[in-house]
PDB file with SEQRES, HELIX, SHEET and CRYST1 records, atoms N, CA, C and O in Angstrom:
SEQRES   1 A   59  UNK UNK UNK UNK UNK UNK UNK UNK UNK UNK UNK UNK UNK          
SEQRES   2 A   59  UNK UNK UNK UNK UNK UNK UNK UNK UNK UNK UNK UNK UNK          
SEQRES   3 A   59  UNK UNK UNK UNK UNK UNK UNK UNK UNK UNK UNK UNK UNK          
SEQRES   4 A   59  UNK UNK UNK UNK UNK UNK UNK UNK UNK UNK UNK UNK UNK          
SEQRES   5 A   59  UNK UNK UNK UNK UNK UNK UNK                                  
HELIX    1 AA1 UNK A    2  UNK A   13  1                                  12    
HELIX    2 AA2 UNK A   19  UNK A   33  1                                  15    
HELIX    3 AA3 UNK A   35  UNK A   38  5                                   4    
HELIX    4 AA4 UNK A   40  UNK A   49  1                                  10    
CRYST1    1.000    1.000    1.000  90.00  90.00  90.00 P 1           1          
ATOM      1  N   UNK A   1     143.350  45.456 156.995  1.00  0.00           N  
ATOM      2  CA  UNK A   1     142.020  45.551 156.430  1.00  0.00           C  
ATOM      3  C   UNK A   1     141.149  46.504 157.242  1.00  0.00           C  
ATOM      4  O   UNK A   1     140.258  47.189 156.739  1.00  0.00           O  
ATOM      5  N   UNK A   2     141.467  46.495 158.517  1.00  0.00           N  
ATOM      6  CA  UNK A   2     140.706  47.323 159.251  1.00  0.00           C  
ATOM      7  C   UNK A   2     140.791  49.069 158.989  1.00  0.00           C  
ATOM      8  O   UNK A   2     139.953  49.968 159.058  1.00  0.00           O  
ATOM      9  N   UNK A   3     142.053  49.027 158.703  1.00  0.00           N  
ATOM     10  CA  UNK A   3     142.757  50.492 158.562  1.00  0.00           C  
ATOM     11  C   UNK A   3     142.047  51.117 156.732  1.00  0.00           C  
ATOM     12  O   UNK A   3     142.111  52.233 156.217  1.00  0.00           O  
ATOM     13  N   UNK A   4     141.612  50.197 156.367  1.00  0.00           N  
ATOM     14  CA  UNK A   4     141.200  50.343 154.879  1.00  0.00           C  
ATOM     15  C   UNK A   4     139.528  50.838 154.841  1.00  0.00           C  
ATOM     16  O   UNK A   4     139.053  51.732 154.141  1.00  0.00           O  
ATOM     17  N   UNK A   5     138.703  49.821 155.979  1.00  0.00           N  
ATOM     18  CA  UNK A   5     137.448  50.111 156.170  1.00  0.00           C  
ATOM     19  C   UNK A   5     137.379  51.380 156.979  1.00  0.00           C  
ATOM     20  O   UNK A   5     136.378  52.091 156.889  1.00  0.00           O  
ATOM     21  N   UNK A   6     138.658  51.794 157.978  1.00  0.00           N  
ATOM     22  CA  UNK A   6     138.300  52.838 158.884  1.00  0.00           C  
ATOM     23  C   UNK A   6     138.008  54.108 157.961  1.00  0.00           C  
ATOM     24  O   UNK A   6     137.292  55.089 158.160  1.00  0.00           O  
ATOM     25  N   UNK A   7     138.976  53.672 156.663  1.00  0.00           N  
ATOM     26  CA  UNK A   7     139.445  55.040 155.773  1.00  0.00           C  
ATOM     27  C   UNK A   7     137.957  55.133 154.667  1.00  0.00           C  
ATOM     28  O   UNK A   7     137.702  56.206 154.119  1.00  0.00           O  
ATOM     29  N   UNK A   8     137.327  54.262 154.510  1.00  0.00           N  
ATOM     30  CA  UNK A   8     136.295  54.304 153.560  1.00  0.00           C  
ATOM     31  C   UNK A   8     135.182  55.176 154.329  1.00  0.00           C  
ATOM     32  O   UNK A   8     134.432  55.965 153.756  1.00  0.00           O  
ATOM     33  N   UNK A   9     135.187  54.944 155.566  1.00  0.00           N  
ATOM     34  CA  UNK A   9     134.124  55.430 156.638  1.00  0.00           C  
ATOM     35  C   UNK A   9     134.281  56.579 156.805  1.00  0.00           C  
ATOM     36  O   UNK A   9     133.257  57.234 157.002  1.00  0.00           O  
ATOM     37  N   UNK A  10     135.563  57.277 156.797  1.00  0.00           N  
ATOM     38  CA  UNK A  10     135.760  58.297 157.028  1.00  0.00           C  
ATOM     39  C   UNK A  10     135.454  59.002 155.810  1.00  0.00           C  
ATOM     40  O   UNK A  10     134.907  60.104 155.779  1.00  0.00           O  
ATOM     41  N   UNK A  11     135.988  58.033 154.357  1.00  0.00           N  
ATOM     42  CA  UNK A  11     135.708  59.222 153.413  1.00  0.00           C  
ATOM     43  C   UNK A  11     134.234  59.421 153.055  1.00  0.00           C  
ATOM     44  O   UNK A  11     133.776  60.441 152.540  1.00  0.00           O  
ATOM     45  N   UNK A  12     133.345  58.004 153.487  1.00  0.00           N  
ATOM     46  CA  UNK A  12     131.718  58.254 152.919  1.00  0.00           C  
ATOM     47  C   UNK A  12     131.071  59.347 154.137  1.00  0.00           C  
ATOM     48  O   UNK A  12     130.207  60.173 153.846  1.00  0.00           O  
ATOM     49  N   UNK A  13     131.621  59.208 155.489  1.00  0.00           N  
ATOM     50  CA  UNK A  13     131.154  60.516 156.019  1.00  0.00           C  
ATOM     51  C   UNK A  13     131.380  62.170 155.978  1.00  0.00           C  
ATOM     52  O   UNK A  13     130.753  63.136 156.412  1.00  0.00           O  
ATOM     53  N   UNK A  14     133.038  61.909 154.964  1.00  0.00           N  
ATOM     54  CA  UNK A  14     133.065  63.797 154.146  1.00  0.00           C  
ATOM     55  C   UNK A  14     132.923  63.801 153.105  1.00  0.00           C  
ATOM     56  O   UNK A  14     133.527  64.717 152.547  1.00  0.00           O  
ATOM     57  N   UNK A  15     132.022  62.777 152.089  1.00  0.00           N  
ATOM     58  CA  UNK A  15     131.675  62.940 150.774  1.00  0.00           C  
ATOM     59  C   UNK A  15     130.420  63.000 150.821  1.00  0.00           C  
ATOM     60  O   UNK A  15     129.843  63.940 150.275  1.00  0.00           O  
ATOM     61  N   UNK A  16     129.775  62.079 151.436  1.00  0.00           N  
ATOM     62  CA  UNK A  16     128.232  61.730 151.342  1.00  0.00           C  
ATOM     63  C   UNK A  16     127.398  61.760 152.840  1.00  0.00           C  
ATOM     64  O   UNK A  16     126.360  62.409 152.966  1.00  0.00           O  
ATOM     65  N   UNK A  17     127.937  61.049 153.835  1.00  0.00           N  
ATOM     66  CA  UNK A  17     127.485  61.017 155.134  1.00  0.00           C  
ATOM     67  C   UNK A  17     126.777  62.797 155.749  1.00  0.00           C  
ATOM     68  O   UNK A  17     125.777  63.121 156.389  1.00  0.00           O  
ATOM     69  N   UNK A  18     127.403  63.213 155.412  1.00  0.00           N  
ATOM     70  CA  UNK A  18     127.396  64.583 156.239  1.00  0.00           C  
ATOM     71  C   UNK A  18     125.987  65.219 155.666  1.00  0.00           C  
ATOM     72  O   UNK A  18     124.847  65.194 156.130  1.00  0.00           O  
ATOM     73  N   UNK A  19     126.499  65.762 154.545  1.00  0.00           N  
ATOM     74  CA  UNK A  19     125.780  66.452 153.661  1.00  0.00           C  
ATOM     75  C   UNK A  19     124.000  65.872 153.458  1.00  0.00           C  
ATOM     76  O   UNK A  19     122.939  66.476 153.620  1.00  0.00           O  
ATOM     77  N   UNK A  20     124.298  64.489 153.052  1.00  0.00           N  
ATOM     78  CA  UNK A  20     122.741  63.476 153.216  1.00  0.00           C  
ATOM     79  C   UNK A  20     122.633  63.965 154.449  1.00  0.00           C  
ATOM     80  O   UNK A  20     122.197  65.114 154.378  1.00  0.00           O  
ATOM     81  N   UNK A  21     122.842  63.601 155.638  1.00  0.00           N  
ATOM     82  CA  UNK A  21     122.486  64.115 156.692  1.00  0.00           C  
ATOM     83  C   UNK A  21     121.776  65.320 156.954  1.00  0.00           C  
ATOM     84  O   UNK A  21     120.598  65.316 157.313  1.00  0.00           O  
ATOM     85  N   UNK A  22     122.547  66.498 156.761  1.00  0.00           N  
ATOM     86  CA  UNK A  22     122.189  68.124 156.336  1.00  0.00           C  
ATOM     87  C   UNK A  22     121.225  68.267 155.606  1.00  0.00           C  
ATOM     88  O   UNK A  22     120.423  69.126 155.974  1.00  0.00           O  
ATOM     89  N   UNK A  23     120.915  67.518 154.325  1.00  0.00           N  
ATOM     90  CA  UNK A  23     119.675  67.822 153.813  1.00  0.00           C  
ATOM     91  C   UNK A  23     118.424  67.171 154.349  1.00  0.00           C  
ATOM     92  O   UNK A  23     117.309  67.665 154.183  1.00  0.00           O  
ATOM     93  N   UNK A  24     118.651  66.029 155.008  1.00  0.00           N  
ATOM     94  CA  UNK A  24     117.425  65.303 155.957  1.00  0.00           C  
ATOM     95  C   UNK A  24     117.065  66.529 156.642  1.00  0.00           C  
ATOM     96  O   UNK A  24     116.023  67.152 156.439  1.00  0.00           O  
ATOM     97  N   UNK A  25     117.988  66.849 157.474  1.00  0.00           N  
ATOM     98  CA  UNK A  25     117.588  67.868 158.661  1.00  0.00           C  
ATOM     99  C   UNK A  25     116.998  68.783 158.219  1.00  0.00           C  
ATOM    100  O   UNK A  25     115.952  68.935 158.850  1.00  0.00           O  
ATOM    101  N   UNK A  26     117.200  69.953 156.942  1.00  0.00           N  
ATOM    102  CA  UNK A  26     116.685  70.204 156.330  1.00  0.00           C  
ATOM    103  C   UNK A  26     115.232  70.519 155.779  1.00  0.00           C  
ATOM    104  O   UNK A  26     114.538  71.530 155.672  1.00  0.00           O  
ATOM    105  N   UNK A  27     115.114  69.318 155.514  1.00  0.00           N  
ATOM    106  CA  UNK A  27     113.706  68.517 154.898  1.00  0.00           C  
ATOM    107  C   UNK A  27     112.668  68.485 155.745  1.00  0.00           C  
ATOM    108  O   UNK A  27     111.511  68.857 155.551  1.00  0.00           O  
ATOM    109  N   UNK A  28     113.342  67.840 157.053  1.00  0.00           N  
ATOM    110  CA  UNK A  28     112.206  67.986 158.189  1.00  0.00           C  
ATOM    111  C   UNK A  28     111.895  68.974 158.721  1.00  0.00           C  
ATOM    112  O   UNK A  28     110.927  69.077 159.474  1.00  0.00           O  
ATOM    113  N   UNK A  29     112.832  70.059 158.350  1.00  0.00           N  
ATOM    114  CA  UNK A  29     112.221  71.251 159.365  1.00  0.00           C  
ATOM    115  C   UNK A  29     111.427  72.141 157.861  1.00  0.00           C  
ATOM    116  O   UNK A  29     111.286  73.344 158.081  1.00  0.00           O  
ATOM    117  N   UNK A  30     111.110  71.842 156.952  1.00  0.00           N  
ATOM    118  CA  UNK A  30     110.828  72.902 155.826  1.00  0.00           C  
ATOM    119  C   UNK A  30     109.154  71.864 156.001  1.00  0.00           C  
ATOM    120  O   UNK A  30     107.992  72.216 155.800  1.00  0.00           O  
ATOM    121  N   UNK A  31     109.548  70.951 156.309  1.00  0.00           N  
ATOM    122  CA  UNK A  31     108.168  69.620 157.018  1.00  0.00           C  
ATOM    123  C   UNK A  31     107.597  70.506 157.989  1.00  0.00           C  
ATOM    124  O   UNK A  31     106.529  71.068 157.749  1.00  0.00           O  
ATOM    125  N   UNK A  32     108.091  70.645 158.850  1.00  0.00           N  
ATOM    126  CA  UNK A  32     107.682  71.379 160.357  1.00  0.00           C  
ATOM    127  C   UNK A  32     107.058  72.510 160.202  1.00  0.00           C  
ATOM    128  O   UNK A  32     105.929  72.768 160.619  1.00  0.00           O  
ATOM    129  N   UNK A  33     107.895  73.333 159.498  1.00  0.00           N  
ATOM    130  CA  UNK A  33     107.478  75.062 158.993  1.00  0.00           C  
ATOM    131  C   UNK A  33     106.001  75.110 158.716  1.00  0.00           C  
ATOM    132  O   UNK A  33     105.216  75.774 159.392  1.00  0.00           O  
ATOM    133  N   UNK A  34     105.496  73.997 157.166  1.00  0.00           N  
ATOM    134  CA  UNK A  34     104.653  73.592 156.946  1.00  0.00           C  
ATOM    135  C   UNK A  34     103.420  73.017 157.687  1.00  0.00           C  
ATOM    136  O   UNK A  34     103.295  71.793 157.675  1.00  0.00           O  
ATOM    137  N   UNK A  35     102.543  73.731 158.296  1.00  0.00           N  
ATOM    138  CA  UNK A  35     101.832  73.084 158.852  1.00  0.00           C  
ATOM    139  C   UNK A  35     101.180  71.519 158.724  1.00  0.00           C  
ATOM    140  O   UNK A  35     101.104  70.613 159.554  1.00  0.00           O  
ATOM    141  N   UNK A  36     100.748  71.614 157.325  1.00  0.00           N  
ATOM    142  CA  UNK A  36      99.767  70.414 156.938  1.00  0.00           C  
ATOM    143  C   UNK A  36     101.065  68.831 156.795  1.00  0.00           C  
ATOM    144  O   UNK A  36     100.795  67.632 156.862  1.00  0.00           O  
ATOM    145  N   UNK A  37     102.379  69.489 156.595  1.00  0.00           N  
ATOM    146  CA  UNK A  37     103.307  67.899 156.190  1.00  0.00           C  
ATOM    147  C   UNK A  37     104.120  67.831 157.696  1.00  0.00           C  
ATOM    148  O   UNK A  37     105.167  67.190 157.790  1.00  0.00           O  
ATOM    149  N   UNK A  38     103.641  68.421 158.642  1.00  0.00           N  
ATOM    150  CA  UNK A  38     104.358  67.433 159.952  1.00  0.00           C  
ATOM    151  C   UNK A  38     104.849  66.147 160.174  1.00  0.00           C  
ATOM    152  O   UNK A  38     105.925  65.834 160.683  1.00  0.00           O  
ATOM    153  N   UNK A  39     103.553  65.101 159.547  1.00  0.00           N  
ATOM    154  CA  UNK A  39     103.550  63.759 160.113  1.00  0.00           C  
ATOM    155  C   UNK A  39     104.988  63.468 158.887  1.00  0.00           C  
ATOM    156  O   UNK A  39     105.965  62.732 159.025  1.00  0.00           O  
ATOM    157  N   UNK A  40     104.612  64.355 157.745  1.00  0.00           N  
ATOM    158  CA  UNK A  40     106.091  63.766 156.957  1.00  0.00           C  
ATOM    159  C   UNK A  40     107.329  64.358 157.647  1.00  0.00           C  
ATOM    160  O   UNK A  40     108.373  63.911 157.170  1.00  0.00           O  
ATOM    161  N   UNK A  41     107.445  64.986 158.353  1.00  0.00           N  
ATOM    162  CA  UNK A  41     108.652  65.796 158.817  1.00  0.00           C  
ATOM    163  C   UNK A  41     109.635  64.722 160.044  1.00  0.00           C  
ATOM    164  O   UNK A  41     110.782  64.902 160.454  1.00  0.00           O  
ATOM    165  N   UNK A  42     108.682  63.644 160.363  1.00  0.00           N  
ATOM    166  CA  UNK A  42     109.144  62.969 161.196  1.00  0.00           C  
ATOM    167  C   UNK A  42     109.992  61.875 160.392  1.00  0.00           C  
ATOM    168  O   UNK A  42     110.996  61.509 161.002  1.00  0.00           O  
ATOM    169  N   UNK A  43     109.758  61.201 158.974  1.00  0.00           N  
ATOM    170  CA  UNK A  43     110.621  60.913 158.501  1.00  0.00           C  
ATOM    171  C   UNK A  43     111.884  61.310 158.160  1.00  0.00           C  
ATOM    172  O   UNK A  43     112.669  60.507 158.664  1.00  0.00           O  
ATOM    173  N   UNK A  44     112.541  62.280 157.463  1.00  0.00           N  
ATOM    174  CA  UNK A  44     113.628  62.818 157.319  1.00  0.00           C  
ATOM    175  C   UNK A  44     114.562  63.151 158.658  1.00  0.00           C  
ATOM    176  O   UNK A  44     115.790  63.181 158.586  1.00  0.00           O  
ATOM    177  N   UNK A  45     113.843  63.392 159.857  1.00  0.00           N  
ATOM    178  CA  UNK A  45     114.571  63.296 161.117  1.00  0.00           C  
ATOM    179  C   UNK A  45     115.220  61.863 161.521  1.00  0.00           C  
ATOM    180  O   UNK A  45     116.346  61.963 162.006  1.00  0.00           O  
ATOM    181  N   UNK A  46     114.692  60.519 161.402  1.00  0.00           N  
ATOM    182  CA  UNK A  46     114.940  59.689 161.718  1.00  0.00           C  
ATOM    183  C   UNK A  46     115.957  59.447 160.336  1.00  0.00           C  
ATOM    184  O   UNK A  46     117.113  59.084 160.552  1.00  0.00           O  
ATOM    185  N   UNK A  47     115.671  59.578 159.457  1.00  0.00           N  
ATOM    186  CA  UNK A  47     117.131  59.592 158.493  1.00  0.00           C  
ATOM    187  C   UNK A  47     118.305  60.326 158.399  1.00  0.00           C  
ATOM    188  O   UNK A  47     119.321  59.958 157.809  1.00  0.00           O  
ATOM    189  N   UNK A  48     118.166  61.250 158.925  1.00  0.00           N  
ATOM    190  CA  UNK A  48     119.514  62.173 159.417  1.00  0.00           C  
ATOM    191  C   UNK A  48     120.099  61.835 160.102  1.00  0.00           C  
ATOM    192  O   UNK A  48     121.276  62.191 160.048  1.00  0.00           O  
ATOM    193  N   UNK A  49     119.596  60.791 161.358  1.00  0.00           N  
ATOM    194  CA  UNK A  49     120.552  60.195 162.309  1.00  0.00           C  
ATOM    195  C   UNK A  49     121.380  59.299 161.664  1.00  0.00           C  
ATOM    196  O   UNK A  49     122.575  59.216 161.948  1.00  0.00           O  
ATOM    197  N   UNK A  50     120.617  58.326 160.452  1.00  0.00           N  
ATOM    198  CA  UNK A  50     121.481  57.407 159.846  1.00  0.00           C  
ATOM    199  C   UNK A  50     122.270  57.563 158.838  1.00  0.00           C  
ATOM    200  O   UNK A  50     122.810  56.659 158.201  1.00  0.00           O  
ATOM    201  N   UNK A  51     122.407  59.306 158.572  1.00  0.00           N  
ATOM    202  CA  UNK A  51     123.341  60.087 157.294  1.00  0.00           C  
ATOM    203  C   UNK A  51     124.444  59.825 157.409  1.00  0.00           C  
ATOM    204  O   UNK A  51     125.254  60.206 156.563  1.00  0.00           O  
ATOM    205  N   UNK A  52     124.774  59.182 158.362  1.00  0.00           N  
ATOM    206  CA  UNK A  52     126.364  59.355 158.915  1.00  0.00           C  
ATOM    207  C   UNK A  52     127.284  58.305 158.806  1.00  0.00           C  
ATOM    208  O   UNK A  52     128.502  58.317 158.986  1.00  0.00           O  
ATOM    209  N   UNK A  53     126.310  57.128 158.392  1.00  0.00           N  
ATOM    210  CA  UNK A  53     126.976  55.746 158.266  1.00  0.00           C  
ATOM    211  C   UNK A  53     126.738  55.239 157.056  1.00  0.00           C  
ATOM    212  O   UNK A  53     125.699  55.379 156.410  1.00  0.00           O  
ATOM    213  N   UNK A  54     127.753  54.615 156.726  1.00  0.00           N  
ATOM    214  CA  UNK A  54     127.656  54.075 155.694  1.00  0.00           C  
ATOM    215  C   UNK A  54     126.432  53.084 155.183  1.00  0.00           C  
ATOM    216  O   UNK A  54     126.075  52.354 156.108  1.00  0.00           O  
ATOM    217  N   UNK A  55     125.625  52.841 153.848  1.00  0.00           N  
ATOM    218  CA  UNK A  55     124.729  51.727 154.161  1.00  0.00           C  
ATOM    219  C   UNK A  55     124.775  50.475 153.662  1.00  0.00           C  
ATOM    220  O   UNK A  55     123.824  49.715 153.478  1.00  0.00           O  
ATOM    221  N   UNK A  56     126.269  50.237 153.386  1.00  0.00           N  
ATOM    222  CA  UNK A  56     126.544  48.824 152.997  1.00  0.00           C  
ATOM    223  C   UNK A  56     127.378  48.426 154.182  1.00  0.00           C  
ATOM    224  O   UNK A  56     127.706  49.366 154.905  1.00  0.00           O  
ATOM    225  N   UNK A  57     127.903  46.900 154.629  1.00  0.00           N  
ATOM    226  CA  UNK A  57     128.679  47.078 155.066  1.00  0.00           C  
ATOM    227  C   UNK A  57     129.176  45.948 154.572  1.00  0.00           C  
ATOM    228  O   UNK A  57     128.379  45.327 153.868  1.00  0.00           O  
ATOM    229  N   UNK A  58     130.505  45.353 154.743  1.00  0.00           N  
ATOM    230  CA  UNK A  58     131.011  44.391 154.017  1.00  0.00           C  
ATOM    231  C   UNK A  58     131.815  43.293 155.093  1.00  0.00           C  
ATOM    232  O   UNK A  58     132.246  43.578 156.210  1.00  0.00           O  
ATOM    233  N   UNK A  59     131.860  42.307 154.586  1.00  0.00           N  
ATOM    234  CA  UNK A  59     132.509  41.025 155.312  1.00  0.00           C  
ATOM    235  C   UNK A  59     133.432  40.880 156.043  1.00  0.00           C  
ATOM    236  O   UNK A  59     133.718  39.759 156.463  1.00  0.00           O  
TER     237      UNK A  59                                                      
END                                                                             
């Protein structure tokens, strides 16, 4: 079972993990560029760290 969850983890971080990630990072810096949406730019940074994991996890 373990070998089943390792493989789901791996595939939600080269299907979805990565990429969500990439566009957070993204987001916050097009935030940053922007003078007036800074304070929003700090959101999408703190979600890019969590692009990488899955957000369910199971029993």
């Amino acid at each position: 079972m373990k070998l089943v969850n390792f493989l789901l983890n791996v595939i939600w971080l080269l299907f979805c993990g990565l990429w969500m990630a990439i566009g957070y990072a993204l987001a916050g810096i097009i935030c940053f560029v922007l003078i007036i949406t800074i304070p929003f730019g700090t959101v999408p940074r703190r979600s890019a760290s969590r692009g990488g994991r899955p957000a369910l996890r199971f029993a």
